[in-house]
Steps between C-alpha positions, in 0.01 A plus 500: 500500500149684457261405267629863257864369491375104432290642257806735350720204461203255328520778226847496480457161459248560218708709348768296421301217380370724241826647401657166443197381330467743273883519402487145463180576208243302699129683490298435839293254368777288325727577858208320631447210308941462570440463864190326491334793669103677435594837270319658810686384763811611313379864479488506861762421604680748236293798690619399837123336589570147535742353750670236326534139646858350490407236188370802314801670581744172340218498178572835411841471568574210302256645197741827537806310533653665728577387886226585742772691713458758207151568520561575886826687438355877595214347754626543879296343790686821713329814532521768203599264287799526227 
């Protein structure tokens, strides 16, 4: 994977994060404050600039609800992605 297609599927990623936050009513800030995560840090990662580590990954999972299988669900390690 080049650095284009890692940085494809971080915003794919991103996203999805802020789909689900959104439908779920949280604003960034209080999205945040859910996960225990900087407002700043959480921004990034929605525009495909930060790459996640795993527990950030399970914090914004579990402040989503949903499985962290679903936040990876169109993110594909092959090349061209899904």
């Amino acid at each position: 994977m080049d650095d284009h297609e890692f940085i494809t599927q971080l915003q794919k990623l991103g996203t999805t994060i802020r789909e689900l936050r959104s439908a779920r009513g949280f604003s960034q800030e209080s999205f945040a404050d859910a996960c225990g995560l900087d407002r700043t840090y959480v921004g990034g990662v929605e525009r495909g600039e930060r790459n996640l580590g795993f527990k950030n990954l399970l914090r914004i999972s579990e402040a989503l609800d949903v499985e962290p299988s679903e936040l990876l669900a169109d993110i594909s390690a092959k090349s061209g992605g899904k």
